[in-house]
N, C-alpha and C positions, 0 to 999 in steps of 0.2 A: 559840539556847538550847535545850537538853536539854529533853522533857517530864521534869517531876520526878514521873510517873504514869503512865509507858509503859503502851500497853493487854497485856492478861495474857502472850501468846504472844509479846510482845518481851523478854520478863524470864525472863533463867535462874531454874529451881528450884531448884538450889544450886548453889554456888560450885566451883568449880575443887580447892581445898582445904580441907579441916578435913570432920569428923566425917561421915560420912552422917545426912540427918535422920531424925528418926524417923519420920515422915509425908510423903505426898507429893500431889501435887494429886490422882492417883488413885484415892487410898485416901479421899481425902476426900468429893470426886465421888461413889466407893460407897455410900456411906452417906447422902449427901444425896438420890444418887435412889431408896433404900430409903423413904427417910422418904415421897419426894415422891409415889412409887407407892401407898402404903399411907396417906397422911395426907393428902397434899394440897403443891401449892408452897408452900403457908402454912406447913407444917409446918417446913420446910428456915431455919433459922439457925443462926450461928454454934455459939449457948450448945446448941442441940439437937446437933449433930452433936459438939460438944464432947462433950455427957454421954455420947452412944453410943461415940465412942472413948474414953471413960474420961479425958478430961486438960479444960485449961481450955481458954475459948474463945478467950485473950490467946496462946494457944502456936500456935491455927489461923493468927491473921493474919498470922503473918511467911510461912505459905503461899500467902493471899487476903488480900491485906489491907483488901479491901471487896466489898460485894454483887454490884457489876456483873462482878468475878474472879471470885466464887463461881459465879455465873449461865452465867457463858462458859466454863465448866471442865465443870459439868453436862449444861447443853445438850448439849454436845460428845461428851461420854461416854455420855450416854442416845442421841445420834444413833447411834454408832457406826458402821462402816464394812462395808457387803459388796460386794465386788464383781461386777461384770456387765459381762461383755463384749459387745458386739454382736452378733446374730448374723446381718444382714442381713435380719431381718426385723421393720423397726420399730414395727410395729403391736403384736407382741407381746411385743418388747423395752419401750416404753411400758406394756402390760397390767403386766408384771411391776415394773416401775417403780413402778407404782403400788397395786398389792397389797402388794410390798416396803414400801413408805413407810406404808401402809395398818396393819399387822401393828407397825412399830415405834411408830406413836401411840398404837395400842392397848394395847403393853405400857405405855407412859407416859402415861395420861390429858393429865395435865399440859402436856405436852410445847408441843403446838400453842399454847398462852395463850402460855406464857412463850419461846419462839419469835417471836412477833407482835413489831413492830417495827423494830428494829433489833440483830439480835442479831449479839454480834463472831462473825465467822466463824474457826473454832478447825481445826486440822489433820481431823477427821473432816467437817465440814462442806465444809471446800475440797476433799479426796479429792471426797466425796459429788456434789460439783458437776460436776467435772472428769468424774465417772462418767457421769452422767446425760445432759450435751452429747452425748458421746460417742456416746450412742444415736439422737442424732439428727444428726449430721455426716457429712459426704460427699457428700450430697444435692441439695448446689446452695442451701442455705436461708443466709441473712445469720445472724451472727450474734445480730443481733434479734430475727429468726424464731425461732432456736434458742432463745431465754430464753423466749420469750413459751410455746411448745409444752411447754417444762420446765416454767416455773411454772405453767401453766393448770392442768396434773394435778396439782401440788404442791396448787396452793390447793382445788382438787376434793378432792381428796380430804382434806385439811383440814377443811373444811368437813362432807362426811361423816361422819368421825370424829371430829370435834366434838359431831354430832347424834349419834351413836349414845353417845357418852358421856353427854351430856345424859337420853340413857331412863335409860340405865343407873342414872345420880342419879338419876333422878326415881322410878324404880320402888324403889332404898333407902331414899329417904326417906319414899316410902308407905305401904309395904311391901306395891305393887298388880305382882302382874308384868302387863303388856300385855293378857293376856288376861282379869281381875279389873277392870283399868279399864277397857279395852269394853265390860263389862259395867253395871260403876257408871254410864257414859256412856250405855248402851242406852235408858233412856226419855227421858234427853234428845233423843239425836238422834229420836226417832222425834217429839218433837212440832214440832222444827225442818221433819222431810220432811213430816210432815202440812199444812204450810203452802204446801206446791209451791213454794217458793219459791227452792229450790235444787236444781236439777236435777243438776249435776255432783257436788254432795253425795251427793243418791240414787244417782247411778253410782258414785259412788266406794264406797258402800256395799254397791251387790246386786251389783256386777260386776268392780271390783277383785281381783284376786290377792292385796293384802298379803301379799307372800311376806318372809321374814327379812329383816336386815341383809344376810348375803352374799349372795340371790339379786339385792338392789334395787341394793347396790353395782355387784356384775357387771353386770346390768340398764343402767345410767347410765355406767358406765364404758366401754361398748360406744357408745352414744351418742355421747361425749366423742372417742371414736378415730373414729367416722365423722364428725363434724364437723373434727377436724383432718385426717382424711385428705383428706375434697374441699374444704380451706384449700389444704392442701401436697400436690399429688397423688406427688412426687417423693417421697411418705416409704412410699408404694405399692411402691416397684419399687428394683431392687437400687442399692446405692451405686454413685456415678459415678466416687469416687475416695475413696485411703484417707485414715482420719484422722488427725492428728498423732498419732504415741507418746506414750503417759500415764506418767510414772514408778513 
């Protein structure tokens, strides 16, 4: 028996025959990740994207006809696609991997939350994948090796750009930049160190760099590719053999 609810990428956008719509998942996608840049995922519904294209929210659904369509249309289009070939040197094919991935969270706050889970993999997503194996294939690694090396830096850097989104809120909603709350914080920590009781606090205070987001990213991301290089030393040294053709 037929799903009567095929997931979005199995269902034509329009028909074979009769009128061109007047809308299309793309155009819709635009505007939902306006909203979601600027407002938040919360902001992204029907009736909202409806009022922005000027029509009702009952005309949207015959293009989404529910959230989880909406979600996987977004996703997809906020990922979008760039390409990167290998260049035989994976250490820095990975850096760019993940400065790459790094820069498209950033323009999408959002992104990584509504990411988390299970999200349908939509034609930019499966490119995206097919992209990124590729920088590590040839090498002699299992295919398991190769997801685990891909997602390590996926979720790293995840994870980072999560935190640096999180200042980012936290300094709008105070209205402290970083350097305003070190300062608010300043007599606290001073009677925390006067109790010796945290030594690594004291160092991280008198002797710390705190240099920016991009220096600590670089910083950790460097980290990240020497741990996976003495995992896999074969991602050191030139490919053994070439990789499958990618279409």
């Amino acid at each position: 028996m037929s799903d009567p609810n095929p997931i979005i990428w199995l269902r034509r956008e329009r028909g074979a025959r009769g009128p061109a719509p007047t809308y299309s998942r793309e155009r819709i996608a635009e505007v939902a990740i306006a909203l979601a840049d600027g407002e938040g995922i919360e902001a992204v519904t029907m009736r909202r994207i409806a009022k922005e294209l000027g029509t009702g929210a009952m005309t949207l659904y015959r293009y989404l006809p529910n959230k989880e369509d909406l979600y996987a249309v977004v996703i997809d289009q906020a990922l979008g696609f760039e390409a990167q070939e290998p260049t035989g040197d994976a250490r820095a094919d990975l850096a760019t991997f993940a400065r790459r991935y790094r820069e498209t969270l950033r323009r999408h706050p959002w992104l990584a939350h509504a990411m988390a889970g299970r999200p349908i993999m939509g034609p930019n997503m499966l490119r995206a994948n097919e992209r990124d194996l590729a920088l590590v294939d040839g090498r002699g690694l299992s295919i398991d090796d190769m997801v685990h090396v891909v997602n390590l830096i996926r979720h790293w850097v995840t994870g980072a750009s999560q935190a640096e989104t999180a200042e980012r809120e936290a300094a709008l909603r105070s209205g402290e930049d970083r350097t305003a709350w070190q300062e608010r914080m300043g007599p606290y920590m001073t009677e925390l160190l006067a109790t010796g009781r945290f030594p690594y606090l004291e160092r991280l205070v008198h002797e710390a760099r705190h240099g920016g987001h991009d220096e600590q990213f670089e910083a950790s991301l460097a980290i990240l590719l020497d741990g996976v290089g003495a995992r896999f030393p074969a991602l050191s040294g030139p490919p053994v053999n070439e990789p499958p053709e990618r279409s």
